[in-house]
KEGUBA-408322 format. One record per atom (N, C-alpha, C): x, y, z. Coordinates in steps of 0.05 Angstrom, whole numbers, padded with zeros to 5 digits, always signed. Each point is the difference from the previous one (the first is absolute). Layout:
XYZ ...
***
This chain:
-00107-01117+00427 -00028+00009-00006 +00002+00022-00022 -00012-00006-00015 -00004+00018-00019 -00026+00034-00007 +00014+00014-00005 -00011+00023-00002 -00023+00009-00023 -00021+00001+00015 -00031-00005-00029 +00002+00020-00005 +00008+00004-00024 -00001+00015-00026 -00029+00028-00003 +00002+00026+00001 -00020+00009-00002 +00002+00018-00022 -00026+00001-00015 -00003+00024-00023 +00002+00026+00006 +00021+00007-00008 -00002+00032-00006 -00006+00008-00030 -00020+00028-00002 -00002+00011-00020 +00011+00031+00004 +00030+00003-00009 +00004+00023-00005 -00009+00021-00001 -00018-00001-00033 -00016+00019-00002 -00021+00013+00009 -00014-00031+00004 -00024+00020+00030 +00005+00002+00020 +00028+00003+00015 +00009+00015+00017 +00007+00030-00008 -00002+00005-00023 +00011+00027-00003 -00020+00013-00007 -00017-00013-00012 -00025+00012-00007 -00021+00014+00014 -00017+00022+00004 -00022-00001+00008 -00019-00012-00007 -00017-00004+00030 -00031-00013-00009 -00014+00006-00023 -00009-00016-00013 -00019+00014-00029 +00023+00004-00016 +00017+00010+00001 +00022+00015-00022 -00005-00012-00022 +00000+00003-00024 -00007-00007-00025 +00028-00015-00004 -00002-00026-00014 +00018-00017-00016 +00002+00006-00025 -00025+00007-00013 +00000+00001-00029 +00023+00030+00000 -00016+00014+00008 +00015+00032-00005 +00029-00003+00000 +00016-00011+00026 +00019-00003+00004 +00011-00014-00027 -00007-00021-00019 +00007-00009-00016 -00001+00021-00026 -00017+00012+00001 -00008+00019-00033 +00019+00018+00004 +00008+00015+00031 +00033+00012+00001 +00010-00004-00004 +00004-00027+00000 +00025-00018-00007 +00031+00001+00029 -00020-00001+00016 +00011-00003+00031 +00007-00035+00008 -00022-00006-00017 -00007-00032+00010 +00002-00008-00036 +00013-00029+00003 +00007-00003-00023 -00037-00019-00005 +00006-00007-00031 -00029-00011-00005 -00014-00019+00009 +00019-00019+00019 -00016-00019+00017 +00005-00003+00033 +00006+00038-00002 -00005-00002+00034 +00024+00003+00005 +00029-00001-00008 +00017+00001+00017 +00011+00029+00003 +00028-00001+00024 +00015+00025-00002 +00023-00003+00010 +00012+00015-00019 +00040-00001+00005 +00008+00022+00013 +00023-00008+00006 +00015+00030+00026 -00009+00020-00009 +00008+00009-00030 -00001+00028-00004 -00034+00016+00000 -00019-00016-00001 -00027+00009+00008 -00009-00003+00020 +00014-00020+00015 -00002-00004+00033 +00003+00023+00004 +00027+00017+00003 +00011+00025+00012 -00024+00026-00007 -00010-00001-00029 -00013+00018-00015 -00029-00006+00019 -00018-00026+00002 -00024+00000+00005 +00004+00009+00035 +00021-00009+00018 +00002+00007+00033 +00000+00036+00001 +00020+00011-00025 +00007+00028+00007 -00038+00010+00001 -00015-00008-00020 -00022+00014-00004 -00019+00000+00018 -00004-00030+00007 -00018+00005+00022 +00009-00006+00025 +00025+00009+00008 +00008+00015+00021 -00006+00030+00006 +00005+00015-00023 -00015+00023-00009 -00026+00006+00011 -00015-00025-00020 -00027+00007+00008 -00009-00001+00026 +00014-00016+00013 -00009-00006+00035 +00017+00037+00022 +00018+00005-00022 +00004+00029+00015 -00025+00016-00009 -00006+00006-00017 -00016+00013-00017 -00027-00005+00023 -00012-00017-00001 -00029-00011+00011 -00014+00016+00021 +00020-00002+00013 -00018+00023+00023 -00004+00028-00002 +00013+00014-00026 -00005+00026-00008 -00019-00003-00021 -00005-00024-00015 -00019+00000-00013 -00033-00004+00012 +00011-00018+00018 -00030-00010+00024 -00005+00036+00005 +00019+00020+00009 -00018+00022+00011 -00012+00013-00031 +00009+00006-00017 -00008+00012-00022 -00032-00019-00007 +00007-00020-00003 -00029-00013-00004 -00027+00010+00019 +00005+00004+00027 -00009+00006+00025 -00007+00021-00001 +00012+00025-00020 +00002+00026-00001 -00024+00006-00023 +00011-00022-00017 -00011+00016-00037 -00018-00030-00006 -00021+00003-00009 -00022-00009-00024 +00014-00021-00019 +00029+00008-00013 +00001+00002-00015 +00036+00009-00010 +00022-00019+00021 +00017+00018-00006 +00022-00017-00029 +00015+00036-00011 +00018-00012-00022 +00030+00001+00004 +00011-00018-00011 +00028-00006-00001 +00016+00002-00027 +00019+00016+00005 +00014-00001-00024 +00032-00012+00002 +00004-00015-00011 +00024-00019-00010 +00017+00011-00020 +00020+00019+00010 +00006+00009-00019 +00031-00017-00005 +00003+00001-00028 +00028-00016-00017 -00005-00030+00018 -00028-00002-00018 -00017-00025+00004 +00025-00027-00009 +00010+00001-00018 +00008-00017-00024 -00011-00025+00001 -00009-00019+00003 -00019-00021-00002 -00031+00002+00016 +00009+00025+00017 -00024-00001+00018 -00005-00031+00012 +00021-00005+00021 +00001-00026+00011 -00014+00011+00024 +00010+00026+00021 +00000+00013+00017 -00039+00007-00004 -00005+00008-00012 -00028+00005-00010 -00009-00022+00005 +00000-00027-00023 -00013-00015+00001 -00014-00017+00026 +00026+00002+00012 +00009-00021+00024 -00020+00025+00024 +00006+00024+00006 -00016+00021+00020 -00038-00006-00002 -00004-00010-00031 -00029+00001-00019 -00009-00019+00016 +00009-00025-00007 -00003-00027+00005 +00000-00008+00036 +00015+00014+00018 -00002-00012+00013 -00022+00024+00028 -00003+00034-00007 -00006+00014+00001 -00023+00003-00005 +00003+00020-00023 -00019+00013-00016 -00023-00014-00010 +00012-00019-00004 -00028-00020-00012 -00016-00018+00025 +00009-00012+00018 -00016-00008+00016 -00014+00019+00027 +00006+00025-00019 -00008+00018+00020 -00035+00013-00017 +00006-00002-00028 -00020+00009-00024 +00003+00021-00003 +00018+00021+00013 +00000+00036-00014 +00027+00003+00006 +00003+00034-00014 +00025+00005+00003 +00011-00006-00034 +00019+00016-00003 +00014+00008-00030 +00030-00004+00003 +00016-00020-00016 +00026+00001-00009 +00007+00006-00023 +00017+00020-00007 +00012+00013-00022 +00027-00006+00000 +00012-00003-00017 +00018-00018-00009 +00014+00029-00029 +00027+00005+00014 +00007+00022-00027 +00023-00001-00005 +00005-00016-00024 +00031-00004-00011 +00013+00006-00021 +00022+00008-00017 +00006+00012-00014 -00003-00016-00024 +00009-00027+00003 -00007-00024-00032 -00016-00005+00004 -00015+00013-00024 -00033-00014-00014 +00000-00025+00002 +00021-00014-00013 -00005-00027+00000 -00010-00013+00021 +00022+00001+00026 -00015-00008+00020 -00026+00010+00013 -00008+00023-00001 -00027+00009+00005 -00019-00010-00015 +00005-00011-00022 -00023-00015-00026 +00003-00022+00013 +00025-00020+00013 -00009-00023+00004 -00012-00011+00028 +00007+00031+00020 -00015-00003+00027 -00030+00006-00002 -00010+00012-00023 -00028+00011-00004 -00023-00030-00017 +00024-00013-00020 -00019-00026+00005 +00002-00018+00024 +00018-00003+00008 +00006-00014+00025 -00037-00001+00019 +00009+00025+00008 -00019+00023+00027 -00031-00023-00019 -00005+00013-00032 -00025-00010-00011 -00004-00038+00005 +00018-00008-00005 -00003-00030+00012 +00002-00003+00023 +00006+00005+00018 -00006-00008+00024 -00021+00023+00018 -00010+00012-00018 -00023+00013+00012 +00007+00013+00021 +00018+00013+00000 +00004+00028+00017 -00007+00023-00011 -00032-00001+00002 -00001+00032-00013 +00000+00021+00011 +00015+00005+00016 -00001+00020+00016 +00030+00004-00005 +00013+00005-00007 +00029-00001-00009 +00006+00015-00024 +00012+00020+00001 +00003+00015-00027 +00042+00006-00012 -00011+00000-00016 +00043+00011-00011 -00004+00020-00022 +00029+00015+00003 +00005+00022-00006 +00017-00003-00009 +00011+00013-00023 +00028-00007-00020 +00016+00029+00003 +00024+00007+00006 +00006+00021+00003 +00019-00004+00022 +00014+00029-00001 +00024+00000+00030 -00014+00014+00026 +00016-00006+00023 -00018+00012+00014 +00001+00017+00001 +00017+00021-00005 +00000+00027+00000 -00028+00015-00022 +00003-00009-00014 -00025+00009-00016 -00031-00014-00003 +00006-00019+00012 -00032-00015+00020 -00016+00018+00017 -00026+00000-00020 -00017+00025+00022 -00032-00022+00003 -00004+00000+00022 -00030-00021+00007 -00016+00018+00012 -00021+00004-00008 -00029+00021+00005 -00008-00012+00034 -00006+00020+00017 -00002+00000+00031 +00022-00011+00012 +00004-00002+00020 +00008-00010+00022 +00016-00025-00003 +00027-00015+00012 +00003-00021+00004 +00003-00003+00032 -00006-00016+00008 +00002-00007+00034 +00029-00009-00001 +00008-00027-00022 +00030-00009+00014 +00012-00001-00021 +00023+00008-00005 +00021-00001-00020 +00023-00020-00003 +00004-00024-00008 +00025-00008+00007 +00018-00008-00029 +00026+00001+00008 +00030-00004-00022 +00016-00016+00015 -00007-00028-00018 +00031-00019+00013 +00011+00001-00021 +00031-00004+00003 +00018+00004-00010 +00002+00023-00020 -00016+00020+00002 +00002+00027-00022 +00029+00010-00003 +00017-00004-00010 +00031+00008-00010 -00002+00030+00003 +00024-00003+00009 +00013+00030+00008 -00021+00029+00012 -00003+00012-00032 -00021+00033+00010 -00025-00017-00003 -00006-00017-00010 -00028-00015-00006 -00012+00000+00031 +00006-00007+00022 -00008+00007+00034 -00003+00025-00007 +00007+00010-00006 -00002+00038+00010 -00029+00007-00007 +00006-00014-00023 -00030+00002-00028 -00019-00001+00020 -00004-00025+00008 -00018-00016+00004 -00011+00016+00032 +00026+00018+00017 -00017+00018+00026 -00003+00023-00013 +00009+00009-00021 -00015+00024-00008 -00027-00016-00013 -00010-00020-00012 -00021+00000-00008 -00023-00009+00028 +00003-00010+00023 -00011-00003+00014 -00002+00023+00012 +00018+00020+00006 -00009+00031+00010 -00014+00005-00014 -00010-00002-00026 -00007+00013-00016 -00033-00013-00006 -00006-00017+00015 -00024-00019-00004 -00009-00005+00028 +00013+00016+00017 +00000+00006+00029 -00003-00028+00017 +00018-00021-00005 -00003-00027-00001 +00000+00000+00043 -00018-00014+00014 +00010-00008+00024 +00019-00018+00005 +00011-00014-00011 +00022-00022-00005 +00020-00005-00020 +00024+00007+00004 +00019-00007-00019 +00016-00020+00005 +00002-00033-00010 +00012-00020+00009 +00024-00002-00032 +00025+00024+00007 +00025-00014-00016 +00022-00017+00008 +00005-00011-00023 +00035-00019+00007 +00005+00000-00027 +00016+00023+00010 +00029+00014-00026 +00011-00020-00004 +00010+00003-00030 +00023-00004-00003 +00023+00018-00012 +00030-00010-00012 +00011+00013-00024 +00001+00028+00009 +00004+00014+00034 +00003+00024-00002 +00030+00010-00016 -00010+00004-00029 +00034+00012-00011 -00005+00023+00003 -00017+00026+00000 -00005+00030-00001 +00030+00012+00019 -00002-00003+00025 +00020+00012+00017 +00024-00009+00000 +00000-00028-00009 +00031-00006-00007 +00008+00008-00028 -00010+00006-00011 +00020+00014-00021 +00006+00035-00001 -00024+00014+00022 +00003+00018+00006 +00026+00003+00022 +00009-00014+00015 +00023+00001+00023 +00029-00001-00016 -00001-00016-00026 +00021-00007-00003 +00015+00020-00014 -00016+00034-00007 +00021+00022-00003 +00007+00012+00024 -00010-00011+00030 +00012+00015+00007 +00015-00017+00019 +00022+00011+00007 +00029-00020+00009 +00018+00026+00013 -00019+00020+00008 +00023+00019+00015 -00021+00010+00031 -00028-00015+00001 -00010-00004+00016 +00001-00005+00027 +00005+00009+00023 +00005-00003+00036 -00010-00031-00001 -00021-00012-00018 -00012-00029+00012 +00014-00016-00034 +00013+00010-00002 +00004-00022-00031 +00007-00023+00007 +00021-00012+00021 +00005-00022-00002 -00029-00017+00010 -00021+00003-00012 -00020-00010+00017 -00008-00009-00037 +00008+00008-00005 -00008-00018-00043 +00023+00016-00013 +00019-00017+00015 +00034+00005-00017 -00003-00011-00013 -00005-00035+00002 +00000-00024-00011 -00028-00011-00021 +00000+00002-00019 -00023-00009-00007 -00017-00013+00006 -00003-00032+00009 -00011-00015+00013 -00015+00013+00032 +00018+00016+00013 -00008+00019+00023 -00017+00017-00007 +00006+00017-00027 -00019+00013-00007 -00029-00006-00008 +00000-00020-00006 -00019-00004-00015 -00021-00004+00019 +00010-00015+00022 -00013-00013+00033 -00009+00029+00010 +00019+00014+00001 -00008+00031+00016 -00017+00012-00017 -00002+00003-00019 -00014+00010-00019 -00033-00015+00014 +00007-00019-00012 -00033-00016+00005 -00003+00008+00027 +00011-00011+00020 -00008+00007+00033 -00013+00025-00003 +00017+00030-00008 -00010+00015+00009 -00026+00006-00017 -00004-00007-00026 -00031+00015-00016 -00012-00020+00019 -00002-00021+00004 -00030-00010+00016 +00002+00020+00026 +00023+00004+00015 -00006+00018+00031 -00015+00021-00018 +00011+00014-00024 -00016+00027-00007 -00027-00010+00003 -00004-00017-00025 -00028-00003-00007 -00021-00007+00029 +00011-00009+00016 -00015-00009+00027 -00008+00026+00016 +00026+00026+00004 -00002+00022+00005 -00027+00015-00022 +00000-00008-00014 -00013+00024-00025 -00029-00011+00007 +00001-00022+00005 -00035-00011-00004 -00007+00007+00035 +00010+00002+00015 -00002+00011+00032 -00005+00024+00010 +00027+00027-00034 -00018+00022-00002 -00029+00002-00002 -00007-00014-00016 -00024+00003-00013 -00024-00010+00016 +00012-00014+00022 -00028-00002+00024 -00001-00031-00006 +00013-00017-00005 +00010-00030-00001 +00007-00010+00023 -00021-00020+00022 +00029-00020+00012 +00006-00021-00020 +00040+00001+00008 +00007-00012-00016 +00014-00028+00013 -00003-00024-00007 +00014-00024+00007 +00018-00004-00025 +00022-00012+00017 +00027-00011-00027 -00004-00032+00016 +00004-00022-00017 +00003-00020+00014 +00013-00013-00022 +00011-00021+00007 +00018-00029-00018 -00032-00008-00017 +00005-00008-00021 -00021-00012-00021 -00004-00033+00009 +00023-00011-00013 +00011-00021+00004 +00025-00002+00001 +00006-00033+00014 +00027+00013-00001 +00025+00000-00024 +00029+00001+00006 +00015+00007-00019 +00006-00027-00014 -00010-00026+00000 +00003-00025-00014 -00016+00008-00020 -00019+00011+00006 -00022+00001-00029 +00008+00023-00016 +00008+00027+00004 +00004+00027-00012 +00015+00010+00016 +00020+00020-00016 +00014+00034+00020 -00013+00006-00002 -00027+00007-00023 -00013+00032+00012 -00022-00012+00008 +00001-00003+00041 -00024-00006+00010 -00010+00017+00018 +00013+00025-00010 -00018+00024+00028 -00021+00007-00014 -00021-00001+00026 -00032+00005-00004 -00002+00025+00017 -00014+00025-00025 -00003+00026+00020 -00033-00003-00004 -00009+00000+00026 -00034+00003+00001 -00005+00026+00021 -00012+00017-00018 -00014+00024+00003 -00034+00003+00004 -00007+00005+00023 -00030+00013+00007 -00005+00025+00007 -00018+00013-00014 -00012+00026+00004 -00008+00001+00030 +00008+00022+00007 -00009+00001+00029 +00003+00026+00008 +00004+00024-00016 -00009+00025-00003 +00013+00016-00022 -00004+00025-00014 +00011+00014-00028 +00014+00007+00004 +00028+00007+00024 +00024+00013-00006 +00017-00017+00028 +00020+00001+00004 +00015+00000+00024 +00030+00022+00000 -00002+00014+00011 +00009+00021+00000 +00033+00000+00009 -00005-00021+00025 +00027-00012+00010 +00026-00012-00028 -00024-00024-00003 +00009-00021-00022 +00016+00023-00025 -00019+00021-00008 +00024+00015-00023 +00015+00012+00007 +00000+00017+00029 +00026+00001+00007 +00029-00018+00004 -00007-00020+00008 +00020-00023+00001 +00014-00005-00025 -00018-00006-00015 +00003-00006-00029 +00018+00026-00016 -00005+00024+00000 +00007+00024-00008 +00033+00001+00011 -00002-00008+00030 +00025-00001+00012 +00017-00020-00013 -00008-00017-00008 +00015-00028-00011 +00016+00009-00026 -00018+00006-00011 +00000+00008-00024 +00023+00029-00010 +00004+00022+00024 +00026+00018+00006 +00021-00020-00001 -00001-00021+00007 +00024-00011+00009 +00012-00016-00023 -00015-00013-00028 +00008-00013-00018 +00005+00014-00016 +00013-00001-00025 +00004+00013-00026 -00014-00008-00021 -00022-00023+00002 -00009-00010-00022 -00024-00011+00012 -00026+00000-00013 -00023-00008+00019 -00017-00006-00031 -00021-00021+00010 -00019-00005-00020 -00019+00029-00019 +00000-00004-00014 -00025+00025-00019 -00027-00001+00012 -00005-00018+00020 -00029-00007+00013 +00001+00021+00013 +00026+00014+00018 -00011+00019+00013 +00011+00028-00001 -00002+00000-00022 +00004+00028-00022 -00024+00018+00010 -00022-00008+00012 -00019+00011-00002 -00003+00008+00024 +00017-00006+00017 +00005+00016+00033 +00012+00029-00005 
***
């Protein structure tokens, strides 16, 4: 007896309802007649896996505000944008995504993009994030893959825009590993004797900082797996909610931590 054959469609298994085809194609996620290969497979699951973490902090902000805005920062295609707009922001009718990346180019070509497919509610910013300044308030801040101090950027600019939500996934922490590697007469050195070790310890510990720093600041903080390690190494997701202006505990901890290393990020220079 033979086994009747049934249709699967890949893609609208991975897809959300509504999700735009065209968009996905003008990214260039989906090639021009609809299809997709491993390497955008991995790219289109990481994102809106994302967005399905993301969703229920966005559902309260919507619930909260009129009117709320998002900023994307080290946008570089603004895929993360588009894809939050589209499946979000727009079938919701309000609400603001800002989009802020350092090549013009790509900010010129996400800004006609946004104009053809009629997301007007969507804005970009050309610039680093460190020197990115947006008039009032942002509700949620997020940086995927922001390289190395580029994360740091990106929670000082959400402290700084008094953001209720910070959704990062670092990458490229090099800052503390190249800070460790003068010192080698250290009580914990064999802990980044080895380069490759270092480099791991290095990263491990700035995300524990950065998780500690945003907890000072009156943050609960979640770390979770992104996706997993078939698709990317850098898949830790730190998601931060406002949930009061200081924690008093949390910078103690952090302060304590911080006695104990010889080399710590510039983020918290300011302790």
């Amino acid at each position: 007896m033979t086994k009747k054959k049934t249709d699967r469609d890949p893609l609208k298994e991975l897809l959300w309802p509504g999700q735009s085809v065209e968009l996905l194609k003008a990214l260039h996620i989906l090639t021009r007649d609809g299809a997709i290969n491993a390497d955008s497979r991995r790219k289109l699951k990481q994102v809106l896996h994302l967005v399905q973490l993301l969703r229920p902090s966005l559902d309260r902000l919507f619930d909260e505000n009129e009117s709320p805005r998002l900023a994307d920062l080290g946008a570089g295609k603004s895929y993360l944008g588009f894809i939050l707009y589209d499946l979000i922001f727009g079938p919701k009718k309000r609400g603001e995504v800002v989009a802020v990346e350092t090549r013009g180019p790509l900010m010129e070509g996400a800004e006609q993009l946004a104009r053809t497919t009629g997301f007007d509610r969507m804005r970009f910013v050309s610039g680093a994030i460190a020197q990115a300044k947006l008039d009032g308030k942002v509700d949620m801040v997020t940086a995927l893959h922001a390289c190395d101090t580029a994360t740091d950027d990106a929670i000082r600019f959400a402290l700084a825009h008094d953001a209720k939500v910070i959704a990062l996934v670092p990458c490229c922490q090099a800052e503390v590993a190249r800070l460790l590697d003068a010192h080698t007469r250290h009580p914990l050195h064999q802990l980044w004797r080895h380069p490759i070790q270092r480099r791991e310890f290095a990263s491990n510990i700035t995300n524990v900082i950065r998780g500690l720093y945003l907890e000072a600041h009156g943050y609960k903080v979640r770390v979770t797996e992104l996706v997993g390690f078939e698709h990317t190494m850098k898949n830790e997701l730190i998601l931060a909610e406002r949930h009061q202006l200081s924690n008093a505990q949390a910078k103690g901890e952090l302060q304590t931590l911080l006695q104990q290393l010889p080399a710590h990020p510039a983020l918290v220079d300011s302790l």
